[in-house]
FIRO-403273 format. One record per residue (C-alpha): x, y, z. Coordinates in steps of 0.25 Angstrom, whole numbers, padded with zeros to 4 digits, always signed. Example, Ala and Ser with C-alpha at 12.3 -4.5 7.8 and 13.67 -1.06 7.14 Angstrom:
+0049-0018+0031 +0055-0004+0029 
This chain:
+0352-0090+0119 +0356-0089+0134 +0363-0100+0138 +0366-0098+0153 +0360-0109+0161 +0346-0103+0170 +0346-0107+0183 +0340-0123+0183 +0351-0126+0173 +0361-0120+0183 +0354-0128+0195 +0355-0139+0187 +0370-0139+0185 +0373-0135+0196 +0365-0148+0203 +0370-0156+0189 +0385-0152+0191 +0385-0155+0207 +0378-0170+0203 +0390-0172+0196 +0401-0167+0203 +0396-0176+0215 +0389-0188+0209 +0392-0191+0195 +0406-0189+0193 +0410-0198+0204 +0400-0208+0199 +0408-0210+0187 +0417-0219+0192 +0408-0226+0202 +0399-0231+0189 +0411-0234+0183 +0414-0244+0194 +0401-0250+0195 +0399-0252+0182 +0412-0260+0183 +0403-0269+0193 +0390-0270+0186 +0384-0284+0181 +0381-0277+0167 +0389-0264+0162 +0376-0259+0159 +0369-0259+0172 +0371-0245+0179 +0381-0242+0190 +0374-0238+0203 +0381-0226+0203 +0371-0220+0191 +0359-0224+0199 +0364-0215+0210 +0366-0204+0201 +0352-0204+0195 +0345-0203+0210 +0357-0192+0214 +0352-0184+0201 +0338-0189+0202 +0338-0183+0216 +0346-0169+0212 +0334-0166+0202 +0344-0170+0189 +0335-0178+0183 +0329-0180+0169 +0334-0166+0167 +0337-0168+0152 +0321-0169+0150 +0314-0155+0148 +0300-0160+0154 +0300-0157+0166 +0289-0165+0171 +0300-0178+0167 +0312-0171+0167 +0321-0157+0171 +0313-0149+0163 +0324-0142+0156 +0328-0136+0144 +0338-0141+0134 +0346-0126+0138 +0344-0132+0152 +0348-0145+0152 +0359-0143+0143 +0370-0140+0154 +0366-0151+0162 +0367-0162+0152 +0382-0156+0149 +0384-0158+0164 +0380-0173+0162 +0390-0175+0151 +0401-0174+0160 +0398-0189+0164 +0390-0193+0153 +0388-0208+0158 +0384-0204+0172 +0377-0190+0173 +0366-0193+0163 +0361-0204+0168 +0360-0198+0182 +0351-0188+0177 +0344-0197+0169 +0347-0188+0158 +0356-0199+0149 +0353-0203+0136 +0346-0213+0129 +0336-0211+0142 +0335-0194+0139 +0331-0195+0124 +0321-0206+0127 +0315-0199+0138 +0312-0187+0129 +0307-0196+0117 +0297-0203+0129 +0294-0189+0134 +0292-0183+0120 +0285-0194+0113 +0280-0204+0122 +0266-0208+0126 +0262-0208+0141 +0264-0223+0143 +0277-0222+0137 +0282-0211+0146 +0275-0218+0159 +0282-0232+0154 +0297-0226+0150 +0298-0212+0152 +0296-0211+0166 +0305-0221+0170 +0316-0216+0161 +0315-0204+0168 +0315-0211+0181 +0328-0215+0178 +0323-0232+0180 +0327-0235+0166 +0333-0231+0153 +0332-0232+0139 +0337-0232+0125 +0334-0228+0112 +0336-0237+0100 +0337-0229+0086 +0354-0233+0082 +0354-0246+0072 +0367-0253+0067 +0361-0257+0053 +0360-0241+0049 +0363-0228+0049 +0356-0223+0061 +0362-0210+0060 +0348-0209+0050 +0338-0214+0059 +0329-0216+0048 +0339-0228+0044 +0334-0236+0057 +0327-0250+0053 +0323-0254+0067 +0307-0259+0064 +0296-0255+0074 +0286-0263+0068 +0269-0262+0071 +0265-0276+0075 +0249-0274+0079 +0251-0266+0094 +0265-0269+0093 +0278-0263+0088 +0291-0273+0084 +0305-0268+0084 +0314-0275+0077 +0328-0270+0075 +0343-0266+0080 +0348-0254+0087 +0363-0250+0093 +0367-0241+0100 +0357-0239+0110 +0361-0233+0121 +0356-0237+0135 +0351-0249+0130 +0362-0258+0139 +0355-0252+0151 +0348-0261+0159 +0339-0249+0162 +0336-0247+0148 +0320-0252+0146 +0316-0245+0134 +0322-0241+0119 +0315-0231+0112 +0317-0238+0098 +0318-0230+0085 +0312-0240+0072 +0304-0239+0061 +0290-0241+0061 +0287-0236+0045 +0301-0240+0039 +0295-0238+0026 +0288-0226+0030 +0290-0213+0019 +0299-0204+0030 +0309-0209+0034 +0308-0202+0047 +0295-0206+0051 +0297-0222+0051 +0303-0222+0065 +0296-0223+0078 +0301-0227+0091 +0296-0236+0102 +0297-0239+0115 +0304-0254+0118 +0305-0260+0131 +0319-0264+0133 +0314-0278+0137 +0305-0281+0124 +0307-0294+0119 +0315-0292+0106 +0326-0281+0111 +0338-0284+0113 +0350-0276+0117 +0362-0283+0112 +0375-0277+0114 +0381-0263+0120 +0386-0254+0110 +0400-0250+0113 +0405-0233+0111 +0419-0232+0109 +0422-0246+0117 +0411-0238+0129 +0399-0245+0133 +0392-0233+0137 +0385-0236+0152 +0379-0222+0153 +0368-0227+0143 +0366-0240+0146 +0376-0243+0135 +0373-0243+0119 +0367-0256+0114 +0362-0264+0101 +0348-0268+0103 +0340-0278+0095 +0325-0275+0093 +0320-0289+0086 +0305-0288+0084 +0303-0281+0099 +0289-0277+0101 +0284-0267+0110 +0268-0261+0107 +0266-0250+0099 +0263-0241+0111 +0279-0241+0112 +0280-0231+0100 +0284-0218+0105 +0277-0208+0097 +0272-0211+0084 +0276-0221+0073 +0286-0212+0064 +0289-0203+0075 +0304-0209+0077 +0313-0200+0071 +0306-0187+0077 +0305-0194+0090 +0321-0197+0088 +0324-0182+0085 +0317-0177+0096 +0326-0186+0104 +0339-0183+0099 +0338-0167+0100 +0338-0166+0116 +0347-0179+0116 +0357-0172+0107 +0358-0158+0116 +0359-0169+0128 +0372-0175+0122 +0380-0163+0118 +0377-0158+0130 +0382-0171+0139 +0395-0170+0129 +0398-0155+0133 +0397-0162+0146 +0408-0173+0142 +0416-0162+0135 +0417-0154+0149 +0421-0168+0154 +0431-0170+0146 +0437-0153+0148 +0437-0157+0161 +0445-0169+0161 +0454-0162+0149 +0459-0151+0159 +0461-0161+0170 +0469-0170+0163 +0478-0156+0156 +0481-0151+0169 +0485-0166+0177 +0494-0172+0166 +0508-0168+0163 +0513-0171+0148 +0527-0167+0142 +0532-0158+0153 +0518-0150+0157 +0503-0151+0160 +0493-0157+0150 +0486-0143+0152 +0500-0135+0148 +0500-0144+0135 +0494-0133+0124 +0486-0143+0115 +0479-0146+0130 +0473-0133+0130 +0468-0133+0116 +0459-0145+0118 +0456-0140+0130 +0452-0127+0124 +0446-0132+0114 +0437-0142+0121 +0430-0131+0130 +0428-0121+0119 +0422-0132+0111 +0414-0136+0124 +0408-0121+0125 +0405-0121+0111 +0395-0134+0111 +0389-0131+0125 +0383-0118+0117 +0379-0125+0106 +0373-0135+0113 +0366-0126+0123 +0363-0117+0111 +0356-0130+0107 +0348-0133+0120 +0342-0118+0119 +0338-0118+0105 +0330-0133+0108 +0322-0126+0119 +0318-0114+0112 +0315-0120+0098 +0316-0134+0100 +0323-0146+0094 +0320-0143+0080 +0324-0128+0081 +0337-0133+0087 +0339-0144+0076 +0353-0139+0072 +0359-0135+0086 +0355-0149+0090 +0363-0154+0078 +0375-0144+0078 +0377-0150+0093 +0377-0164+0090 +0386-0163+0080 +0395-0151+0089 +0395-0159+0102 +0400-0172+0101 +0410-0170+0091 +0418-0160+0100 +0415-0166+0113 +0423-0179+0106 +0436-0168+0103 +0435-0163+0118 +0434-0179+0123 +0447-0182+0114 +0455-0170+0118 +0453-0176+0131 +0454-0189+0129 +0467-0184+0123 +0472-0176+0135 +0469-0188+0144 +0480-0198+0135 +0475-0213+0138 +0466-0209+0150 +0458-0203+0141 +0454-0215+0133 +0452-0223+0146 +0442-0226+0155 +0447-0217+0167 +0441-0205+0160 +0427-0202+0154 +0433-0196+0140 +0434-0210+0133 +0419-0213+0137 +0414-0198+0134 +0422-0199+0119 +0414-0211+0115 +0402-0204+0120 +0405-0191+0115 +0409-0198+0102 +0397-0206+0100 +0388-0193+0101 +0393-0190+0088 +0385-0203+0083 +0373-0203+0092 +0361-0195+0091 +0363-0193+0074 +0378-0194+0071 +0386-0178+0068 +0384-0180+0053 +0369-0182+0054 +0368-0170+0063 +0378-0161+0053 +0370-0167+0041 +0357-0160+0047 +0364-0149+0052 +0370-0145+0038 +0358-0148+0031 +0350-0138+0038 +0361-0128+0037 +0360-0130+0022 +0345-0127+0021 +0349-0112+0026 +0355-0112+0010 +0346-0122+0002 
């Protein structure tokens, strides 16, 4: 395993990290203010559109997509480091490169699984950057850490298919923007296997019989760099069958298949966040004065410090130890790395963001600082894409097998 970058990685940081340093940090506090000024909270501060053409223009665009006909044609190894470099402003930098989820993970299930017409009707605008989307699967009424527990009905009505239940938590789906869910139901609820009764199917934002109802609150955030988390009521919504993506049954592969990139793309973006949060750690120790000597004098200072950019170095490799073994022996292959650092990476980038939160006293639970908004979005990583205990449940189970 070599790990060093080769040298379009490097380009690309070096372009990426420049894009940064002269457009996106500044930017943060210019959406912040026109988001103050908006009709809606959802509607999307100006500032983002300029991003998008400034990266569009640069050549960083679409770069989390390995199809280089509809994307940057890179390699997991690749774009690792890039999307690290995004997650130092997780609600800006994504969605400048239109490499921000829901949109990346239902690009790729659109690239992988759907037919011509789908791709020339969503995919291509998606990629375009003119719309987004969302991608329906969470439900209040179960455990949707089983996703064989969902109940939402996608029912065959002679060249039709009718949708009938209730999602929550679906991110994008306060966006103006967003014109499509990619909806996860059951087609065969009484089917033998349990994990071939789902399908999933496109449906038009503007079908009669969807209705978003409410934004979903994280820790007290509405998260704007979505498009927000919503509830969304599907009553007897019908779209034809030609909406299925795949085949009938094929939900749950086509849901794996989504979440293994999506999962490298998170804990990559919350090395990025944990950089973030180093950064601001040491600024803070060596600008504040507490009982008689610098914060960065204080000895528990250094430990959390320390602590925080071994921890850091630790992850990257596992992660990138991940992105390798994906592009040599595939997602399968890599089942337990892709495991191991969903359930690594969150959980340790939360301590790094409360140290600093710490060392930052009541700034750093204010709004004058990103480290409130990137705890709650660090925090909820631990829940989204499978919840740590299903993750360690698999992880342990396969371990076993080595002695069974």
């Amino acid at each position: 395993m070599d790990f060093a970058y080769d040298a379009r990685t490097e380009e690309l940081r070096a372009k990426l990290l420049a894009f940064m340093d002269e457009y996106v940090y500044p930017a943060e506090p210019v959406a912040e203010e026109q988001r103050a000024q908006l009709a809606s909270p959802w509607d999307t501060p100006a500032v983002v559109g300029e991003l998008k053409a400034e990266a569009r223009r640069q050549g960083l665009w679409n770069l989390f997509l390995p199809d280089a006909e509809y994307g940057g044609g890179l390699t997991n190894l690749q774009y690792a480091p890039l999307a690290e470099i995004t997650g130092r402003s997780p609600h800006l930098a994504p969605t400048a490169l239109n490499c921000a989820a829901p949109d990346t993970g239902n690009m790729e299930v659109l690239h992988q699984f759907a037919d011509e017409q789908q791709k020339k009707q969503w995919l291509e605008p998606l990629l375009a950057g003119e719309i987004r989307s969302a991608f329906a699967m969470t439900e209040p009424e179960v455990a949707s850490s089983d996703a064989t527990n969902i109940t939402t009905l996608i029912e065959r009505d002679g060249d039709d298919y009718v949708i009938t239940g209730r999602k929550w938590y679906i991110s994008g789906a306060m966006n103006p923007d967003c014109k499509i869910f990619i909806v996860m139901g059951k087609t065969d609820p009484d089917g033998a296997d349990p994990r071939r009764q789902q399908s999933m199917v496109l449906v038009p934002r503007d079908t009669p019989g969807v209705t978003v109802k409410r934004a979903m609150q994280v820790f007290g955030y509405e998260d704007h760099s979505h498009g927000g988390h919503a509830e969304v009521v599907f009553d007897h919504a019908r779209v034809p069958v030609t909406n299925l993506i795949g085949e009938e049954g094929g939900g749950f592969a086509i849901a794996q298949a989504r979440l293994g990139p999506g999962r490298i793309h998170h804990c990559m973006r919350l090395i990025g966040m944990a950089e973030r949060a180093i950064e601001l750690m040491c600024q803070r120790a060596v600008s504040r004065v507490a009982f008689g000597k610098a914060l960065a004098q204080q000895g528990v200072v250094h430990n959390w410090i320390a602590d925080a950019r071994v921890a850091v170095e630790q992850l990257r490799l596992l992660v990138l130890k991940t992105a390798w073994m994906m592009d040599t022996v595939g997602n399968k292959g890599a089942h337990t790395e892709i495991q191991a650092i969903k359930i690594a990476t969150p959980r340790t980038v939360v301590g790094i963001l409360d140290k600093a939160i710490q060392l930052h006293g009541a700034g750093g639970v204010s709004q004058d600082f990103p480290l409130a908004e990137l705890y709650a979005s660090a925090r909820t990583l631990m829940l989204a894409d499978g919840p740590d205990e299903v993750h360690q449940r698999s992880l342990a189970r396969r371990e076993l097998k080595k002695y069974l």
